[in-house]
C-alpha positions in Angstrom: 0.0 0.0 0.0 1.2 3.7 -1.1 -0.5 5.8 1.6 1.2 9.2 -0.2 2.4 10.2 -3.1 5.0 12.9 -4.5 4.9 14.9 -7.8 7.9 17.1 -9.3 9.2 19.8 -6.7 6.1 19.1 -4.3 5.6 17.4 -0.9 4.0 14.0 -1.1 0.5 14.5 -0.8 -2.1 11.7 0.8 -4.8 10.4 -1.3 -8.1 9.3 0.7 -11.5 9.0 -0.9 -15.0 10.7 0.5 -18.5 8.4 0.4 -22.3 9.2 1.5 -23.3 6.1 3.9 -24.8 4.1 1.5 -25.9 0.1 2.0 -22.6 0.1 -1.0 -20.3 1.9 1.4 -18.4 -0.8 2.9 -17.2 -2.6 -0.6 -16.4 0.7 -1.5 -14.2 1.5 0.7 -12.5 -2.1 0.7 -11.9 -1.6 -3.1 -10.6 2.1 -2.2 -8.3 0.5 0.3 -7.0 -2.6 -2.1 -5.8 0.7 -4.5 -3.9 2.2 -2.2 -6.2 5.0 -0.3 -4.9 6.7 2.8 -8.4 7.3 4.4 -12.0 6.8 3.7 -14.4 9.6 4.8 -17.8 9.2 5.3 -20.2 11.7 5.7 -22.7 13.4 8.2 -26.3 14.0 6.9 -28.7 12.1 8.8 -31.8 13.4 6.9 -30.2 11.9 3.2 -28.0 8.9 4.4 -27.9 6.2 7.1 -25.9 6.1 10.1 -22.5 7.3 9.9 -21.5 5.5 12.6 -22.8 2.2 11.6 -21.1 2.3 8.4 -17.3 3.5 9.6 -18.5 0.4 11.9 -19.3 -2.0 9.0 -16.0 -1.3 7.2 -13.5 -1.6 9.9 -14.7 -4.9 10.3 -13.8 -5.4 6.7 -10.6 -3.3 5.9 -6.8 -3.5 8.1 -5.2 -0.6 6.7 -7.0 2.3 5.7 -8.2 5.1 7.9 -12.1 5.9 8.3 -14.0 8.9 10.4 -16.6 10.5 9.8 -16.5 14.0 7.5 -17.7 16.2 8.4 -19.5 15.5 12.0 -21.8 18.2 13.1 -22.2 19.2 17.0 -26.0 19.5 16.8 -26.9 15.7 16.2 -25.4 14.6 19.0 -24.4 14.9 22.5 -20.8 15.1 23.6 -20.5 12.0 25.6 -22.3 10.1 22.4 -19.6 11.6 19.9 -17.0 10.1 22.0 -19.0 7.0 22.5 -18.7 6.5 19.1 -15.1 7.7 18.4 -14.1 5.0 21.0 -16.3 2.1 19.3 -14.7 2.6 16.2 -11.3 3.3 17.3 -11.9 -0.2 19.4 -12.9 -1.8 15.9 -10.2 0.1 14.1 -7.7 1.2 16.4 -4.7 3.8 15.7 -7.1 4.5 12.0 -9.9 6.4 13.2 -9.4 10.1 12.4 -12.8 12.8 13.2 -13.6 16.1 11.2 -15.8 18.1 13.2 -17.9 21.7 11.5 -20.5 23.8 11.6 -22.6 21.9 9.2 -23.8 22.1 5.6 -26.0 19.7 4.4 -26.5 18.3 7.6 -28.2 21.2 9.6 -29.3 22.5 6.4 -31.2 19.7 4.9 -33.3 20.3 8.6 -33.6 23.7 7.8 -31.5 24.9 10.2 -28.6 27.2 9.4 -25.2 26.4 10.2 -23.9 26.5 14.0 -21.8 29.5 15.6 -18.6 28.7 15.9 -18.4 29.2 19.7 -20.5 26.0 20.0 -18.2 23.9 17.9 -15.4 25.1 19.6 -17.1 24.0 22.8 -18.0 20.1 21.4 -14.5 19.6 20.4 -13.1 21.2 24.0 -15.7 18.6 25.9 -15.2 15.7 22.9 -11.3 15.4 23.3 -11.9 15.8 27.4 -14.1 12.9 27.3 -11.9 10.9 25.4 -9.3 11.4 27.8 -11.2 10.0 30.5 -12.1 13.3 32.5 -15.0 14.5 33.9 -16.5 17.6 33.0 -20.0 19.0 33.5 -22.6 19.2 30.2 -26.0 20.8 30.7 -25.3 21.0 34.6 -24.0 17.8 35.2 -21.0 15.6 35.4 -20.4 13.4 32.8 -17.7 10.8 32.1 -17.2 7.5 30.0 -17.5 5.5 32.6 -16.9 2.0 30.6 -15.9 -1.2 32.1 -12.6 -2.4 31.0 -13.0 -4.2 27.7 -16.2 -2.6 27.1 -14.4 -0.3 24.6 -10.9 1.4 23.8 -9.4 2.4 26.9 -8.7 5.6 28.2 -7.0 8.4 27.3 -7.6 8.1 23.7 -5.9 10.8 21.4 -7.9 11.0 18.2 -7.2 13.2 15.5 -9.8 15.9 15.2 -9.5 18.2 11.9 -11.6 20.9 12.0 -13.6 22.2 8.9 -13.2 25.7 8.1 -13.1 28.2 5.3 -13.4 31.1 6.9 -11.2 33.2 9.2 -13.0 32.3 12.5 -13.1 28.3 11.5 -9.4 28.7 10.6 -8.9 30.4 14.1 -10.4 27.3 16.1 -8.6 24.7 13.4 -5.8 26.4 14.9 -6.3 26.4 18.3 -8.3 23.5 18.6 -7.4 20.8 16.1 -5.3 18.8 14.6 -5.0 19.8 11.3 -8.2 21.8 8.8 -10.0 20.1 6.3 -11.5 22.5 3.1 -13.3 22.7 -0.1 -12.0 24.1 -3.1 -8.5 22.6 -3.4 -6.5 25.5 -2.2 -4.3 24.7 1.0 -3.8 26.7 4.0 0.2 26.4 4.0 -0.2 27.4 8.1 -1.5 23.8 8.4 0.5 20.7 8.8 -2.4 18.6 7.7 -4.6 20.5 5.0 -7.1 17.9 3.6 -9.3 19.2 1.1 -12.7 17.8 -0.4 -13.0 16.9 -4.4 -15.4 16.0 -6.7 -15.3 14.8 -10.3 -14.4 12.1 -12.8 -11.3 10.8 -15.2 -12.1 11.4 -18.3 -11.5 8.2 -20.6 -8.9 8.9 -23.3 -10.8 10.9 -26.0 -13.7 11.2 -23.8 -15.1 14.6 -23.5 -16.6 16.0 -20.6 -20.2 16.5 -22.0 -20.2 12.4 -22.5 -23.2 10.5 -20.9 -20.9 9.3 -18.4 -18.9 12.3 -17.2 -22.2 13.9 -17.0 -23.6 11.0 -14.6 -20.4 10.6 -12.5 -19.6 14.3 -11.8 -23.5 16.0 -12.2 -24.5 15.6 -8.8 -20.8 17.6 -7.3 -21.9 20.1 -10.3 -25.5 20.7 -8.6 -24.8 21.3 -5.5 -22.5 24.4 -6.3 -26.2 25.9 -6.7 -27.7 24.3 -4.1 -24.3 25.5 -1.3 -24.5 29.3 -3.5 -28.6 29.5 -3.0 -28.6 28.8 0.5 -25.6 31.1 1.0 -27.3 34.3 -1.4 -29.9 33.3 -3.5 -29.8 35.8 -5.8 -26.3 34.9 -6.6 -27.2 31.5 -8.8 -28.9 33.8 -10.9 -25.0 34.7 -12.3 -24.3 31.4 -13.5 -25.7 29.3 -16.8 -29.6 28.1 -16.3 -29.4 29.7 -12.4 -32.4 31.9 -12.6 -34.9 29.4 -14.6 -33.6 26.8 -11.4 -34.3 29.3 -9.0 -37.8 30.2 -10.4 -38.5 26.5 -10.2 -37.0 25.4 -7.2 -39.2 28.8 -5.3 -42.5 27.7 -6.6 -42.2 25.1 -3.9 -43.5 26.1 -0.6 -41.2 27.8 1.8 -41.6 26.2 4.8 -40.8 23.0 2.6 -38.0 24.4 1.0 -35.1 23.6 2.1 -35.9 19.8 1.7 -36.3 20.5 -2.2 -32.6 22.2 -1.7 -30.9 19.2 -0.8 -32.6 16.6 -2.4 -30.2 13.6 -3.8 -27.4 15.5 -2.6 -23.7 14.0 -3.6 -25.9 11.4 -4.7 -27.6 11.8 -8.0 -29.3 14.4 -10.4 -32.8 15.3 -9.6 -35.4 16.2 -12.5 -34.9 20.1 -11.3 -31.4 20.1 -11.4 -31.0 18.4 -14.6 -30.8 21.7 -16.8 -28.0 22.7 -14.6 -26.2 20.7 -16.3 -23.8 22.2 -18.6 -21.0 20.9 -19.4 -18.5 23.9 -19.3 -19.8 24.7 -15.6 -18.6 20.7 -14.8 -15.4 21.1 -16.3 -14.7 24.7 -14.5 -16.5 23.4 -10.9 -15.3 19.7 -10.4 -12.2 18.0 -11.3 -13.1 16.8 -14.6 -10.4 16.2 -17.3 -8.2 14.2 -18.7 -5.6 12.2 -16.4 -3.2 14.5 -17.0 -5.0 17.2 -16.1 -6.4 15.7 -13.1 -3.0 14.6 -11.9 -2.0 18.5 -12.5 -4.8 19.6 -10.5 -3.3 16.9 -7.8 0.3 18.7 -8.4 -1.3 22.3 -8.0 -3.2 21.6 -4.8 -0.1 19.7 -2.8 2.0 23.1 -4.1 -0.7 25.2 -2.4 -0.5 23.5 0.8 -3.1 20.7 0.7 -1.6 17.6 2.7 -4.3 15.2 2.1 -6.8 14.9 -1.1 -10.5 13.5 -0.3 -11.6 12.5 -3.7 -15.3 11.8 -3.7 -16.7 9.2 -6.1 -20.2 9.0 -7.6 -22.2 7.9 -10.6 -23.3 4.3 -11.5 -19.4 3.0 -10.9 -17.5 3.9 -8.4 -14.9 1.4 -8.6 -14.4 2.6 -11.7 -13.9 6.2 -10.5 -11.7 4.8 -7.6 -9.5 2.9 -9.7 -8.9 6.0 -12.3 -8.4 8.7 -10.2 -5.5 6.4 -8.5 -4.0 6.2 -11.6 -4.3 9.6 -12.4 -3.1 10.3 -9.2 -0.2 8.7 -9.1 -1.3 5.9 -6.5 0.1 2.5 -6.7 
């Protein structure tokens, strides 16, 4: 297994893989781990997929090398002493590989039609998560609380997790900073302060003389392509009105009810292409918004983010084959 990789005049660069928790998940991530993946992330959004948990669960029991956590956990969902319940089962199941991300929320507060959380309460989970896992008491909601498991029950205490904290902005940055153990981002720009950067990306390898408008770009990389509109409406929606088939999406997508909303948002997210986001579609928007090209160019885009500070890669697969997509981006990546 080749758990980094280097390209000309940059520092080698870790290549893990991203996945909703699908009933798929599991042989996904045992294929991503036969190629060579450093970490599989799974993510947070109760109201679209099942169980985080359960799935990071599921796989450890299958896989003896990769790393798995959870990407991005939100606060909200859970109490303290549960997040580190959980931390410990899977580090138990998978121990020295589990790693946390820990955020604000996007899709997972959003898709409940709630907005994302101050950062004042995330920096406070994290503070009371890592106490926890150290065995410490400390008092939530006015009263002590401690894991208090029998020996054997799960991992013992103190457990030292790594905790990346998701951040864009300069107030995430400041708690990733204070707070975590490395940042994870969007974008595929690095934050060179950070000894571990990882950053999230979506798209697909484009077969040799494939182009991107192909049937099969289109169904692989569309749904990372729709949800640029759905994260740019909730943040200002007058602002999908500046790109390609924006305002006619917007007109549709507000003829649903408002209080309903939200739900209409986020449907299929990072998982396929609803009937209302399929004009969206345009093929110069999925070339300029995911990473869809060539292998060359993808491996380029690889080279460019590691120069810009980005540690760690979390390429997220989707369409009808993943394996497929797992097994090309490695290439294109350099992996193996």
């Amino acid at each position: 297994m080749t758990p980094s990789v280097g390209f000309a005049g940059v520092a080698a660069i870790e290549i893990s893989c991203a996945f909703a928790p699908s009933p798929d998940v599991a042989d996904h991530i045992v294929c991503a781990e036969a190629l060579g993946y450093r970490r599989a992330w799974l993510y947070d959004s109760p109201a679209l997929y099942e169980d985080v948990w359960v799935h990071l669960c599921r796989a450890a029991e299958r896989t003896r090398t990769i790393g798995l956590g959870p990407a991005v956990l939100i606060p909200s969902l859970r109490h303290p002493l549960t997040t580190a319940s959980a931390i410990a089962t899977l580090e138990r199941l998978a121990p020295g590989r589990t790693v946390v991300a820990i955020g604000t929320g996007f899709t997972g507060r959003m898709a409940m039609g709630q907005r994302p959380l101050p950062w004042s309460y995330v920096r406070r989970t994290v503070t009371e998560v890592r106490a926890l896992l150290a065995g410490e008491q400390i008092e939530i909601d006015g009263a002590v609380v401690q894991m208090i498991h029998p020996d054997g029950a799960t991992a013992r205490r103190p457990m030292r997790v790594p905790i990346l904290i998701a951040a864009n902005g300069p107030k995430g940055l400041e708690v990733a900073r204070e707070l975590g153990d490395g940042v994870m981002t969007v974008g595929g720009t690095g934050q060179p302060t950070f000894a571990w950067c990882a950053t999230l990306a979506f798209g697909t390898v484009l077969d040799d003389g494939e182009s991107v408008a192909s049937e099969r770009a289109i169904a692989a990389a569309g749904p990372a392509l729709t949800v640029v509109f759905h994260g740019m409406y909730e943040a200002d929606p007058n602002a999908v009105d500046n790109l390609p088939g924006g305002a006619e999406w917007r007109a549709r997508l507000e003829a649903t009810p408002e209080r309903t909303r939200h739900l209409a948002v986020h449907e299929d997210h990072l998982w396929r292409v609803t009937d209302r986001d399929r004009p969206l579609l345009d093929s110069g928007l999925l070339g300029a918004f995911t990473w869809t090209g060539s292998a060359d160019e993808v491996g380029a885009r690889v080279d460019a983010a590691a120069a810009s500070g980005v540690t760690e890669i979390l390429y997220a697969p989707m369409g009808p084959d993943v394996g497929r997509e797992l097994e090309a981006f490695a290439r294109a990546s350099g992996l193996g």
